[in-house]
Every structure is written in structure tokens, then in C-alpha cells.
C-alpha positions as CSV (number, residue, x, y, z in Angstrom):
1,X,-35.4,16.8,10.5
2,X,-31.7,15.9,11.2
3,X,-32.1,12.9,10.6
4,X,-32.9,12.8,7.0
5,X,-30.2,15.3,6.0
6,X,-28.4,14.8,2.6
7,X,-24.6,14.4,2.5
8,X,-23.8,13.7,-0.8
9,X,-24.5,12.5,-4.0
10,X,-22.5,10.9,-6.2
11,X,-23.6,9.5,-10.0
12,X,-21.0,7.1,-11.8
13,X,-19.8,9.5,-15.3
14,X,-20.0,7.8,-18.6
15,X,-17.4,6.9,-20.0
16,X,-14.7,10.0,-21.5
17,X,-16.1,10.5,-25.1
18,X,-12.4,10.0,-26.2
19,X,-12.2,6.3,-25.0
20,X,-16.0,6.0,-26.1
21,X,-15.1,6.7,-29.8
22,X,-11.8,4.4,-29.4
23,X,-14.0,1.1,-28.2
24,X,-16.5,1.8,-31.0
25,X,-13.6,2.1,-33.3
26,X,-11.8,-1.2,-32.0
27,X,-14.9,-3.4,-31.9
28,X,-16.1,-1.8,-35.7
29,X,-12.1,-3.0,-37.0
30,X,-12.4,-6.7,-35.6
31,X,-16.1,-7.0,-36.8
32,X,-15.1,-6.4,-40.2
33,X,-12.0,-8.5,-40.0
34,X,-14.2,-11.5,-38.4
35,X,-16.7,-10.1,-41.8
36,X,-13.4,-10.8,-43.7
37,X,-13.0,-14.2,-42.3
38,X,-16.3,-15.0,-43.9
39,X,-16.2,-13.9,-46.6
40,X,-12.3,-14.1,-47.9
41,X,-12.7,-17.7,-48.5
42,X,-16.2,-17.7,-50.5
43,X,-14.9,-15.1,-52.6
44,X,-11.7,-16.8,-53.5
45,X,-13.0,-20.3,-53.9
46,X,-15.7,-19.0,-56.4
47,X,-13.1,-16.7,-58.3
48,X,-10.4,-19.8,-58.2
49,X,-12.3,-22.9,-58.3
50,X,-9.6,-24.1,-56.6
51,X,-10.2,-27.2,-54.5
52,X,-7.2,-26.1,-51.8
53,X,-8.8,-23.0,-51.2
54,X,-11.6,-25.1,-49.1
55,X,-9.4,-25.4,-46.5
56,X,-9.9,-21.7,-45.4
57,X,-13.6,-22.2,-45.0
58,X,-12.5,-23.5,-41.5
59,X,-11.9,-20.1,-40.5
60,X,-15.4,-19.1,-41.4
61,X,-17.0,-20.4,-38.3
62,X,-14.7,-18.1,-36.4
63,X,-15.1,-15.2,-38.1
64,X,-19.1,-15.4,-37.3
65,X,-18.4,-15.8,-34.1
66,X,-15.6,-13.0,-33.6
67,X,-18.5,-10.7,-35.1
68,X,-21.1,-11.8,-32.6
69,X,-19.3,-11.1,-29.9
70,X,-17.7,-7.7,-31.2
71,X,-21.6,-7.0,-31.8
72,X,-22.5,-8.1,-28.6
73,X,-20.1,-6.4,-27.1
74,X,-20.7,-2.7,-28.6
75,X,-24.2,-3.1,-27.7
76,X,-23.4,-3.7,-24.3
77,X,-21.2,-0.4,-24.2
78,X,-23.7,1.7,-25.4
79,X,-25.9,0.3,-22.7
80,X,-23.7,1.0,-20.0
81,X,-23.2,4.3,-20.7
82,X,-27.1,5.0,-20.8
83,X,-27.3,3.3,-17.5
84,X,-25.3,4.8,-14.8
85,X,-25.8,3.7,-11.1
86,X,-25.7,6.4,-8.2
87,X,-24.8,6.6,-4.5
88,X,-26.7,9.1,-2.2
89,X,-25.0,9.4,1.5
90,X,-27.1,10.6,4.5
91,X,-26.5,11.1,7.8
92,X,-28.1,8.0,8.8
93,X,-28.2,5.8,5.8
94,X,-26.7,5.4,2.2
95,X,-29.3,4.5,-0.5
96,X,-27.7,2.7,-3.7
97,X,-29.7,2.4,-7.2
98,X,-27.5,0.0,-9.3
99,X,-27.6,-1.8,-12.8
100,X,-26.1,-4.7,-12.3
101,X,-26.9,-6.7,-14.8
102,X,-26.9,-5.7,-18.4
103,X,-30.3,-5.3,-20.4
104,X,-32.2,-4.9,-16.5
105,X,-35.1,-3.4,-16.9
106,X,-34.9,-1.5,-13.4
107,X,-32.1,-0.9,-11.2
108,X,-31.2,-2.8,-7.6
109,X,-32.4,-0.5,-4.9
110,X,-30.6,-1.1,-1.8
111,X,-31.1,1.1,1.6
112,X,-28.4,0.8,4.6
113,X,-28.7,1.8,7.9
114,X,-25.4,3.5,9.1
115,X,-25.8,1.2,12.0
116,X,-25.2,-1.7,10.2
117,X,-21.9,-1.0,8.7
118,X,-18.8,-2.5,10.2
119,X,-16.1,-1.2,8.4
120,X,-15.0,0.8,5.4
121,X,-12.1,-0.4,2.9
122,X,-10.4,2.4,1.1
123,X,-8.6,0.4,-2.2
124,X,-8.0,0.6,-6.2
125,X,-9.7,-0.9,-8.8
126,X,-8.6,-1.3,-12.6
127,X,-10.4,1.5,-15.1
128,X,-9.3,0.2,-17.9
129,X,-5.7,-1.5,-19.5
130,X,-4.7,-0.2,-22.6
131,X,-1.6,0.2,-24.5
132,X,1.2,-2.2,-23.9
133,X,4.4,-1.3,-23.5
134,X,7.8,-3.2,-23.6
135,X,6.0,-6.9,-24.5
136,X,2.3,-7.5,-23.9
137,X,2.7,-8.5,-20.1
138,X,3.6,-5.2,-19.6
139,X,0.1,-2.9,-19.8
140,X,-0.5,0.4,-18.8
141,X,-3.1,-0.1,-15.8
142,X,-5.6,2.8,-15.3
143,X,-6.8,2.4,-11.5
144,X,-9.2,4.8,-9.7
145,X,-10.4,4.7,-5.7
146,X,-12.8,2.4,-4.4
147,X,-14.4,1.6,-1.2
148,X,-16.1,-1.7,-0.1
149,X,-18.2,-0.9,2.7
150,X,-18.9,-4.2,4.8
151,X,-22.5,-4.6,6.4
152,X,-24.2,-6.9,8.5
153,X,-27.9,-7.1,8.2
154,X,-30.0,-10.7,9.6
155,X,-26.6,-12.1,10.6
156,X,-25.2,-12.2,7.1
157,X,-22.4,-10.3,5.6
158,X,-22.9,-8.1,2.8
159,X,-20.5,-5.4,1.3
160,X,-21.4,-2.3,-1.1
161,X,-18.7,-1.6,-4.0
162,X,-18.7,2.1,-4.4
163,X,-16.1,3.4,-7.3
164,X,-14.8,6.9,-7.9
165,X,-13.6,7.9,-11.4
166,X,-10.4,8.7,-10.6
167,X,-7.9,9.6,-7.9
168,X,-8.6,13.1,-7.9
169,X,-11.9,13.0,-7.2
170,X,-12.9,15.1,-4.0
171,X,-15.9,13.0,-3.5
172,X,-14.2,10.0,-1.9
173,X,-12.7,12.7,0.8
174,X,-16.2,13.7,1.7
175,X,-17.5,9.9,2.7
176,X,-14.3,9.1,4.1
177,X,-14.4,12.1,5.9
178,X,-18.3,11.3,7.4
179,X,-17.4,7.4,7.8
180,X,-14.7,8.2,10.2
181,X,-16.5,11.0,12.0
182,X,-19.1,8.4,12.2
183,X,-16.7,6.5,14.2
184,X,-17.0,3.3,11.4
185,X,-13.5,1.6,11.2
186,X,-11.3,2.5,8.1
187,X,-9.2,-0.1,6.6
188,X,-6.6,-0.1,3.4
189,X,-5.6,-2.8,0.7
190,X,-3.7,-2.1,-2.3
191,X,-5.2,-5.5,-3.8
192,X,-7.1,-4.9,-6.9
193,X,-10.2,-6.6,-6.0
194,X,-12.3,-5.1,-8.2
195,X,-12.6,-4.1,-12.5
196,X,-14.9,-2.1,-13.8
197,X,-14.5,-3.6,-17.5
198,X,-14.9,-7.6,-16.2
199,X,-15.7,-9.3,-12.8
200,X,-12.7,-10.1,-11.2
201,X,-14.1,-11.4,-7.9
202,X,-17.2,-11.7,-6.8
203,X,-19.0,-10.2,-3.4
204,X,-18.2,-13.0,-1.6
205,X,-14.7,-13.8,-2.2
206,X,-13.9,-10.0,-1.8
207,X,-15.4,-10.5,2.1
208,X,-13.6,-13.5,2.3
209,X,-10.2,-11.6,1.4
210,X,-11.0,-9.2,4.2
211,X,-12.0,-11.9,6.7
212,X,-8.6,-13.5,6.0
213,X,-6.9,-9.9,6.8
214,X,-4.7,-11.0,4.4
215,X,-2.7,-7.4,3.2
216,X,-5.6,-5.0,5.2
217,X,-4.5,-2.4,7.8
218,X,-5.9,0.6,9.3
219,X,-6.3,4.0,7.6
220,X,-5.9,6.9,9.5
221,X,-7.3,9.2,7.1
222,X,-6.6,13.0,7.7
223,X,-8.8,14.6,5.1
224,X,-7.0,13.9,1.6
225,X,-7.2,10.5,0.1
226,X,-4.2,10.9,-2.0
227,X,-1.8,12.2,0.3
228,X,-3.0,9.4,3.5
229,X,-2.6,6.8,0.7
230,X,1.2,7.7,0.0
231,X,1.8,7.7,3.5
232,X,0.2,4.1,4.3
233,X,1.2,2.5,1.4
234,X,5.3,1.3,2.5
235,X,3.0,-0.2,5.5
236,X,0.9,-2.2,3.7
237,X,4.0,-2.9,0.9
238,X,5.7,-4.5,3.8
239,X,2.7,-6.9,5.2
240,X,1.9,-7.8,1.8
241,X,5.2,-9.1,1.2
242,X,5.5,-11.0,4.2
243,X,2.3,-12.4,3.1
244,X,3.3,-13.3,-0.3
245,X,6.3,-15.2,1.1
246,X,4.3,-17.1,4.0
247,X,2.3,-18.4,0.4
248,X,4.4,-18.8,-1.2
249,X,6.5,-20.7,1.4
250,X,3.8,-23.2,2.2
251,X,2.7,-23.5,-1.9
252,X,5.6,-23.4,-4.3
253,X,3.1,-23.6,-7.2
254,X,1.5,-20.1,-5.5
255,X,4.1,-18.2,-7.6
256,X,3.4,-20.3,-10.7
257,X,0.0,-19.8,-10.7
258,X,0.6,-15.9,-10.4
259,X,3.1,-15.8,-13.3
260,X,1.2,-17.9,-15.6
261,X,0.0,-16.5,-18.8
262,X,-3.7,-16.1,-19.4
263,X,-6.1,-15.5,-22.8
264,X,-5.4,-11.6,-22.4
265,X,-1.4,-12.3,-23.4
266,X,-2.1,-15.3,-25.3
267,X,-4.6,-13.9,-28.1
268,X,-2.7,-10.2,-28.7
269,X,1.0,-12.3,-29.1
270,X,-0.2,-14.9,-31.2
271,X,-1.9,-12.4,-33.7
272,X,1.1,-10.0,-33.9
273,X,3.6,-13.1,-34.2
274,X,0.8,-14.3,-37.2
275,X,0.8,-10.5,-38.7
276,X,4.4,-10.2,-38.8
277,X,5.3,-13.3,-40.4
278,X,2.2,-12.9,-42.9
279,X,3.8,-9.4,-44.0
280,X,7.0,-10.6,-44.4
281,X,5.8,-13.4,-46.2
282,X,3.7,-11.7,-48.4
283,X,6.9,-9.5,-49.2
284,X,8.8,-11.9,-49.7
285,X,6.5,-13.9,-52.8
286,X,6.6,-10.6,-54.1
287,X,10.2,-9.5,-54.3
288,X,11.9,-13.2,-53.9
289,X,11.7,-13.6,-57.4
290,X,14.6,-10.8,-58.1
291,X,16.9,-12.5,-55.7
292,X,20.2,-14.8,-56.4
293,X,18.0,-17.1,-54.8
294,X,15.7,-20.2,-56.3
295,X,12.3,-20.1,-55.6
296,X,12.4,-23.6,-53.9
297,X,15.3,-22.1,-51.6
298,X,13.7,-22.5,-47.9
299,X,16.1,-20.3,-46.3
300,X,14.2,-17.1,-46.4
301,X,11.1,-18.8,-45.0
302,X,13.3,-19.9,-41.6
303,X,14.6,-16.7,-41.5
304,X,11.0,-15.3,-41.2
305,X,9.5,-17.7,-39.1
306,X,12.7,-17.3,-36.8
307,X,12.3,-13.4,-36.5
308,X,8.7,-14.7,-35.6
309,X,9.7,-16.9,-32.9
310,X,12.1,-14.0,-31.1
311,X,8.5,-11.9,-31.2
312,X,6.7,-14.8,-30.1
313,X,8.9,-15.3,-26.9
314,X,10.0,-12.1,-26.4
315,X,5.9,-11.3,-25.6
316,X,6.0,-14.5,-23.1
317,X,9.5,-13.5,-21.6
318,X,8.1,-13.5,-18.2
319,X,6.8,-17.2,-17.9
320,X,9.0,-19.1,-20.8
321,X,8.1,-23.4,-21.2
322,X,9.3,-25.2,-23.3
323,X,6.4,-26.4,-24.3
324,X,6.1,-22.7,-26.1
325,X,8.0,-24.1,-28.8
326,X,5.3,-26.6,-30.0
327,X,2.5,-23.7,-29.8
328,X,4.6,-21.6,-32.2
329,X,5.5,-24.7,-34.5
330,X,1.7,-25.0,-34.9
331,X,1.0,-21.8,-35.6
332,X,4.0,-21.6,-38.2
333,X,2.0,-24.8,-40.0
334,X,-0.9,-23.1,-40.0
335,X,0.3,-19.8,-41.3
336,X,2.6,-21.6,-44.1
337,X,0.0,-23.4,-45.6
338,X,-2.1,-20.7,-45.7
339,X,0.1,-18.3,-47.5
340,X,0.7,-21.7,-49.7
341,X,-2.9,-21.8,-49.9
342,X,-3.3,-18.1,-51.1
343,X,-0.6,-18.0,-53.7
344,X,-1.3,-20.8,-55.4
345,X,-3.5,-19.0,-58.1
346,X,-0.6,-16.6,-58.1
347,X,2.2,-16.5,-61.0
348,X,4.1,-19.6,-60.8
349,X,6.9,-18.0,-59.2
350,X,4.8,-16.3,-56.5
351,X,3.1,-19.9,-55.9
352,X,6.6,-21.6,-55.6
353,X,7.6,-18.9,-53.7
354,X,4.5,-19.6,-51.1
355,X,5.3,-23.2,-51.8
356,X,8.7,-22.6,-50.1
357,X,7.9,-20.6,-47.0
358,X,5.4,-24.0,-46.3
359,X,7.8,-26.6,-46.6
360,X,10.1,-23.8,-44.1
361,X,7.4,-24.0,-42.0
362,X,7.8,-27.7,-42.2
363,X,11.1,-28.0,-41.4
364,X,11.3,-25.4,-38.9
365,X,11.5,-28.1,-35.8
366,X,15.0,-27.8,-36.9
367,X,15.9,-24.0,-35.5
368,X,12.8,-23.6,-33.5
369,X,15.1,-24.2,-30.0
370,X,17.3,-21.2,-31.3
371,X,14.3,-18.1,-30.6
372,X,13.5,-20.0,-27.9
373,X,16.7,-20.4,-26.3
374,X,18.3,-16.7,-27.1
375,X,15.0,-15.2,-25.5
376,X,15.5,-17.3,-22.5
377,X,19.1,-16.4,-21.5
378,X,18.3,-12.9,-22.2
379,X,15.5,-12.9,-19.8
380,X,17.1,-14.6,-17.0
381,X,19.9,-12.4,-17.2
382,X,17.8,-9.1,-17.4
383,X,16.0,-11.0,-14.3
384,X,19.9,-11.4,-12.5
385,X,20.9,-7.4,-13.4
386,X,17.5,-6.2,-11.9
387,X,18.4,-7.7,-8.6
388,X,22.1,-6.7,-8.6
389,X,20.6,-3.3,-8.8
């Protein structure tokens, strides 16, 4: 009879309704902006029978796909949140029913034997990164517990990802509590091997992290994840270093590769550099008419695609090229002769105005190294006071 008693259960929560209604939100804005895409340029080609307006219809591809995907995407939420997998721990076992996959029709039943598990990693795993803060590298990281218990079973190593909803939880203290009563080994990473909005890793690259032991040490749990976790953590700060060093020692490009930008910088800085520029522009054909200025005058239009290259670098502070410089010079072009594009059914002085800010946009080559070169100091020398302190 003892041997089938129940432990505990544990059922992953749906998602906090406040979040829920902010994804729905977010996905519903870029849908109809990728809508917008499509339809923008139809609208205005057939209102204008303007011949220059044709070459907006190359963002219409785009914006079918950006809705597709948003689509896609919300669909996929909704799923998740219907389909929650659970985690029952018995004396003798633990019995996982998991959707893996989205759109399965049943979920992955798996039943392990206590006597096949090895060892029990207590770690974090990212929730969820939302607003940025202080340039887009900068996000405010949500992280929760976790805990990868490895297995063995017909010689092969397998390992069970079982995530709690948030540090507070009291049901990670109750299998960490029976795991090491059980006399299973307890280990600690801080490494974030695991996201429960993408795949980070996969199984097998998370078992080959811990057959590396490359930043994993003992846990001596005491009955409160949150305070045995403070108190481990300067330990495993200080292997993890000295690991990061031996790397980064025997690979100089190691650091690179860790610093480099990836499509989760590169998408949110390009489209506030774009929206910035695009209001100022648009201000500008409106109100440049009432200054002492002509309307073929490119000065204003450096001077707003300059206070978009200090935005543009400033989000990409952390890894600066100068290669940089050509991205944003392309995206000036493309910005300029759109707005050129757009006014040119305006009032002739709007239209020269747009005109101008193009033939800036042109030019710009010119004081491009200026942004670029001003962000650059700055950083280094924020980089220099940091380690004085």
C-alpha cells in the first residue's frame, strides 16, 4: 500500500490573465499594422495614380507575412493556456503528462522509477522579458525555479524539465525536500538553460552542460529554496567565473559571440530609430514651411536623421561596429524616400519639403561617423567609470 502513496501534485497555471490580455493586445496592434502594410499602398496608388507610389507595394509582402505569424502566434497562446501539463510525485515514481508539441492531440505520458534517477538540478529559467529599460539590451528578465531531474533508463540518459511558476512557490520545497530524503544527489546552476516562451536548448545539450560540470555544484538544501539559493549562489558566482575566464582564455572570440547582438535587439531598435525619424519628419513637412528656412534647405533633415543615429547606437551601445554605420545609412535611404514618396501628392511645399529630408538622407554619409563616434566614447568611458567603482 506504501508503495503507491501520493506526494504531490503539481499542474502548470495558465498564464496571469493580466499578461494574457497584454499578448492578445500586442499581437492584435502588429496584425493591424502588418494589415496596414497591405493595404496603405493600394489605397494610395488608387487615390493618387501616382506611378512612385508603386514602390511601397514592396512592403506588402511583409505585411502578409507579419500578420500570419502574429495570427499564428495568438492561436498558439490560446492553445497553451488550454493545455497545461502536470507533474504527480510518489514515493516510488513520478508520472509526467506533457504537451509538447503544439496542436497534439494527446499529451506525452512518461512514468519514472525513483530508482533510475541520478541526480536533481535545482536552477532558473526565463518566464518571460518584457519592458526594457535603459536601451533595449537591457530587459527586465522574469525567472522562476526549475529542476532538471537526470535519469538513466536502457543505458541512455534522459532528463525531465519540471518548472515552478515562481520563486515563491512552496511546491519546489516539497520535491526537493523528498529527492534528498530520498538520498538522490542535488546539484545548483544559475545558467538559464531553459525558456518557457522559446526553446533555448534542447534535452540533449542541457545533459551535455551537466556532463561538462561546467558552473554545477552541490546543493545542500535545508528546507527553503529561496533562502539555500542565496546562500549557494557567491559559490557558484565564483566557479562560474573561473569558468568564463578558462573560455574565454583559450577562445578570444568566446566573449564576442556572447556580446553579439541578435534579432531580439535588432528588430525593436530599428523600428524605434524608423518611428522617431518618421515623426519628426512628418513634423517637420508640416511646420518647415513657417521657417526662415527654404524648402530645398537639407539641414533639418541631417539634423533628424542625426538625432536618429544617437538612438540607433545608443540601443547597440554594448557591442558597437563600425559597420553599424552602413545599417543605419540604409535604413535612412529607405525611410527618406519613403517620406519623399508619401508627400509627393502633398502641397508643393510639403512635397519639397519630403523632397529635402531624401536628398539629407542622401548626403548623410557625410555626418553619419559623428552619432556613431559620440556614442562610442561615451560607452567606453561609462565601461572605464564602472570598473573604477
Amino acid at each position: 500500500m506504501e508503495q503507491h502513496q501520493l506526494i504531490h501534485t503539481y499542474t502548470k497555471p495558465p498564464r496571469e490573465t493580466f499578461w494574457r490580455i497584454a499578448y492578445i493586445v500586442a499581437l492584435l496592434v502588429g496584425a493591424l499594422f502588418g494589415a496596414w502594410l497591405v493595404t496603405a499602398p493600394i489605397y494610395y496608388f488608387l487615390k493618387y495614380q501616382n506611378e512612385w507610389i508603386l514602390i511601397s507595394f514592396v512592403f506588402i509582402p511583409l505585411g502578409i507575412w507579419i500578420v500570419y505569424r502574429l495570427v499564428r502566434h495568438l492561436r498558439k497562446l490560446m492553445w497553451e493556456d488550454s493545455h497545461l501539463s502536470s507533474y504527480t510525485l510518489y514515493n516510488h515514481k513520478i508520472h509526467a503528462s506533457e504537451w509538447v508539441e503544439p496542436y497534439s492531440k494527446a499529451p506525452v505520458e512518461r512514468e519514472i522509477p525513483l530508482a533510475e534517477i541520478t541526480s536533481v538540478t535545482a536552477s532558473f529559467y526565463v518566464i518571460r522579458q518584457t519592458i526594457p529599460q535603459h536601451g533595449f539590451n537591457n530587459t527586465v528578465t522574469e525567472t522562476g525555479p526549475i529542476l532538471y531531474i537526470r535519469y538513466t533508463r536502457n543505458s541512455q540518459e534522459n532528463v525531465l524539465n519540471l518548472p515552478f511558476p515562481n520563486h515563491g512557490d512552496d511546491s519546489i520545497n516539497v520535491w526537493l525536500g523528498f529527492f534528498k530524503k530520498a538520498g538522490i544527489p542535488l546539484r545548483f546552476t544559475a545558467h538559464t538553460l531553459y525558456r518557457a516562451d522559446t526553446q533555448s536548448l534542447t534535452d540533449a545539450q542541457r545533459l551535455e552542460y551537466f556532463d561538462a560540470g561546467n558552473a554545477v555544484i552541490d546543493f545542500p538544501f535545508t528546507g527553503s529554496w529561496l533562502a539555500d539559493e542565496a546562500a549557494v549562489r557567491p559559490t557558484w558566482e565564483e566557479k562560474a567565473e573561473a569558468f568564463i575566464a578558462e573560455e574565454e582564455e583559450r577562445n578570444p572570440e568566446f566573449k564576442k559571440a556572447r556580446q553579439k547582438h541578435t534579432y531580439k535587439t535588432w528588430i525593436p531598435t530599428i523600428w524605434l530609430t524608423a518611428m522617431v525619424i518618421m515623426l519628426l519628419s512628418y513634423g517637420y513637412t508640416k511646420i518647415g514651411g513657417n521657417l526662415p528656412l527654404s524648402p530645398g534647405n537639407i539641414l533639418p533633415g541631417l539634423v533628424i536623421f542625426t538625432m536618429g543615429g544617437f538612438l540607433f547606437f545608443f540601443c547597440l551601445r554594448h557591442y558597437l561596429r563600425w559597420l553599424y554605420v552602413f545599417t543605419y545609412w540604409g535604413a535612412a535611404l529607405i525611410i527618406g524616400l519613403w517620406i519623399a514618396v508619401a508627400t509627393v501628392e502633398q502641397p508643393p511645399i510639403e512635397a519639397e519639403l519630403g523632397t529635402s529630408i531624401f536628398l539629407a538622407a542622401i548626403v548623410y554619409p557625410l555626418l553619419m561617423w559623428l552619432p556613431f563616434v559620440a556614442v562610442k566614447r561615451w560607452s567606453k568611458k561609462k565601461s572605464r567609470e564602472i570598473v573604477s567603482v
